[in-house]
N, C-alpha and C positions, 0 to 999 in steps of 0.2 A: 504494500500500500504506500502511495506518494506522500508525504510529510504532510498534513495540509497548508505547515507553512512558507513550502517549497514555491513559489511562485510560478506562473507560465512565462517564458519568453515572447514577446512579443516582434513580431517581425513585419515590416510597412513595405510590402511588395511592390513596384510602379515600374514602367519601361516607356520608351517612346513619347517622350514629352517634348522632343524637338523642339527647345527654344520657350518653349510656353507654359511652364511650372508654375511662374507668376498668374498664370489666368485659368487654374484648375478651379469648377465651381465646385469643387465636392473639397472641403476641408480634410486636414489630414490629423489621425487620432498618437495621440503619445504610442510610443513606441521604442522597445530598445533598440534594433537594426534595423534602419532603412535597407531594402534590395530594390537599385538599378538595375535593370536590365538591358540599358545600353538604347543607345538613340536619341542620347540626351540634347544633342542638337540638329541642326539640320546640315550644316556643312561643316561642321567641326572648327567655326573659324574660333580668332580668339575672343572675340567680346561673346561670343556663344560659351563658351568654355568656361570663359568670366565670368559671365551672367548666373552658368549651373554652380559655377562652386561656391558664389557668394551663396545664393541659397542652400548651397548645402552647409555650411557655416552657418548660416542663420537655425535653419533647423536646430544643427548641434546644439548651438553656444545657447540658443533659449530652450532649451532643454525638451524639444519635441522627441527626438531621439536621441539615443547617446552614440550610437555607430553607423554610419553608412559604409556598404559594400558598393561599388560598381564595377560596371565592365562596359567597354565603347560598344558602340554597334556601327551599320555600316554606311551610317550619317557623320562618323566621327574621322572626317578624310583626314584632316592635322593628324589624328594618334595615329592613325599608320604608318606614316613615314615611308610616303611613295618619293616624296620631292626629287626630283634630279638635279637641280643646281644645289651646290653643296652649301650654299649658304642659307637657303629654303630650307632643307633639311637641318640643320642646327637650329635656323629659328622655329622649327618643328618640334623637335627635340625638346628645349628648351620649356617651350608651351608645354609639353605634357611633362615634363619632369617638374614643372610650377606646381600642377595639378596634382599628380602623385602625390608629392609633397606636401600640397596646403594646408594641412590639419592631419595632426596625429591619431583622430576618430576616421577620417577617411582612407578607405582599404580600396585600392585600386586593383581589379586583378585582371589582367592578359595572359592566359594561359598557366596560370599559378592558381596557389590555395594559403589559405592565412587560416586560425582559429580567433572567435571573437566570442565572449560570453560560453566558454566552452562548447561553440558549434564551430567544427570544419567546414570549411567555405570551400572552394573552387568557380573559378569564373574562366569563363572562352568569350570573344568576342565575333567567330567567324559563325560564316552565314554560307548557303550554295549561291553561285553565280545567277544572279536576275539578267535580264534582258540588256542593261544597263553594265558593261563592264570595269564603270569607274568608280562604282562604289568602294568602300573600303572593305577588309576582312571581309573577303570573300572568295570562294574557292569551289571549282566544280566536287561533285559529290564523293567522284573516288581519290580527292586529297582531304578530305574533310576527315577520315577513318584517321587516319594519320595526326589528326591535331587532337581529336578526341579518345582517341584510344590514349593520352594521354592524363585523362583526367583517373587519379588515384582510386582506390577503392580505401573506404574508410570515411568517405566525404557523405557528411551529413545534409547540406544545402550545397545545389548544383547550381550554379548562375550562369546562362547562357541566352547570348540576343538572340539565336535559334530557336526557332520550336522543334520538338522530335518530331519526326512525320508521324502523322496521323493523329496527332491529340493537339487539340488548339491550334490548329498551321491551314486552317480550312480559309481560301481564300475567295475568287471570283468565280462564275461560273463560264465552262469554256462555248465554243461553239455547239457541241454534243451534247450540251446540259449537264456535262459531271463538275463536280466541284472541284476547284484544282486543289492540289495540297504543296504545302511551300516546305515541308520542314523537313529536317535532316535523319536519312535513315541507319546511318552510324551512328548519328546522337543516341538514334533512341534506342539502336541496341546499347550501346554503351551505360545509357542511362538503367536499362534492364538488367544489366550485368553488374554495375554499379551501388546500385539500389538507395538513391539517398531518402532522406526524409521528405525533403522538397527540391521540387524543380522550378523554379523560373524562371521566364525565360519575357518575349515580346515578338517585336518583327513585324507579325503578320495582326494588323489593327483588328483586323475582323474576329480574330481566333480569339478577342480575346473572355477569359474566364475560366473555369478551376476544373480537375475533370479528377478522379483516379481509375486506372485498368484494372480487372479482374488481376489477381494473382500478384500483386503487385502493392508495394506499400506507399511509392513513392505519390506524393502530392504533385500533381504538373498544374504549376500556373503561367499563363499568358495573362501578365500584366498590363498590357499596353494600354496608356493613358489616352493618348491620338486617336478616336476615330477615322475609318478608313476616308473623312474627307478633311484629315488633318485639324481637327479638333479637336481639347483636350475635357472630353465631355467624359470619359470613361471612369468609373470607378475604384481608386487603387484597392488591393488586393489586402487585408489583416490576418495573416495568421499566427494563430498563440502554438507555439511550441511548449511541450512539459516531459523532461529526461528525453529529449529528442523525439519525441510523438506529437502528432496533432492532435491538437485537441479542437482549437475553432478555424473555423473558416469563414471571411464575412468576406463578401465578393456580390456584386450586382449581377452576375451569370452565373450559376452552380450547375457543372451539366451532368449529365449521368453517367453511370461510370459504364466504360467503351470497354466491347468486349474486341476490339482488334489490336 
């Protein structure tokens, strides 16, 4: 039996806010760890970058939350560090080592894991290749196995701007009427081998909301705050962890749980 004076963790799930965190109409509830899920702007410049970390200072320091986790997604072109002139690329560099750095509460992760409030973290940034090949962090599907076959086993929260395929990554509908699906099928084996407590992730505006698989413990949530017409109407994502377990989930979409 759990202590009852053992507290839950609280954990403020959000992704894809692209520039506009300031104009969420939905308030946001205390919380110990914020999770980004990357797409925190729109073109990763630097008053975009500016603009996220002030407020994530702000959060901190007034005490909404006490930890932010992030991870870039493929709006975040500065953190990739494509530039070819090599002095672009320093002052790239530069920009995201700002960011890393600006607050000892803020956990940057690109391909890495940290523990915070004794939960294991890991975050990825990369996405499959869209139509579009100057996004950032982004990689056809059979390099993708490769970046995620590196996420640890023993990770209790998974943080990735990717959705797995087939759970939350439900996008437009095609010519044929099937619904496309945008998300990563290395993820999600990865993630199935994996097994964290929670998953989140963003990307895909539409996907977004809470789902769990048959046989399976992990919590998949697609955070995305953006609306697929880039509004930040969507409702971020609460959930209380207790000894690593879910206990609540408070989400505007709760879907049912996917037996694929």
């Amino acid at each position: 039996m759990v202590p009852a004076e053992v507290p839950a963790l609280r954990l403020l799930c959000i992704s894809d806010t692209h520039d506009l965190q300031q104009g969420m109409p939905h308030g946001l509830p205390a919380a110990d760890i914020l999770v980004h899920a990357g797409d925190s702007t729109c073109q990763g410049r630097r008053e975009e970058l500016e603009s996220f970390t002030a407020w994530l200072h702000a959060l901190i320091d007034g005490g909404t939350v006490r930890h932010a986790i992030v991870v870039a997604g493929n709006h975040e072109m500065s953190l990739a560090l494509r530039a070819k002139k090599p002095a672009v690329l320093a002052a790239q560099q530069r920009l995201k080592d700002d960011f890393a750095t600006s607050h000892a509460a803020i956990h940057y992760l690109e391909d890495k894991g940290t523990e915070v409030a004794g939960l294991r973290f890991y975050g990825s940034p990369w996405t499959s290749c869209t139509g579009e090949s100057t996004w950032a962090f982004q990689l056809p599907e059979s390099q993708l196995a490769e970046r995620f076959s590196a996420i640890p086993a023993g990770v209790d929260v998974l943080v990735t701007h990717s959705p797995p395929l087939g759970l939350c990554d439900n996008g437009d509908v095609d010519a044929d009427g099937r619904q496309r699906r945008w998300g990563s099928a290395s993820l999600r084996q990865r993630a199935e081998e994996v097994r964290p407590v929670l998953h989140v992730f963003g990307h895909i505006h539409t996907g977004h909301g809470v789902v769990r698989t048959k046989g399976c413990r992990t919590v998949f949530v697609n955070a995305a705050v953006c609306d697929e017409d880039y509004k930040p109407n969507q409702k971020p994502v609460l959930v209380e962890l207790l000894h690593s377990a879910p206990v609540t989930v408070d989400a505007t979409t709760s879907k049912a749980d996917s037996p694929s």
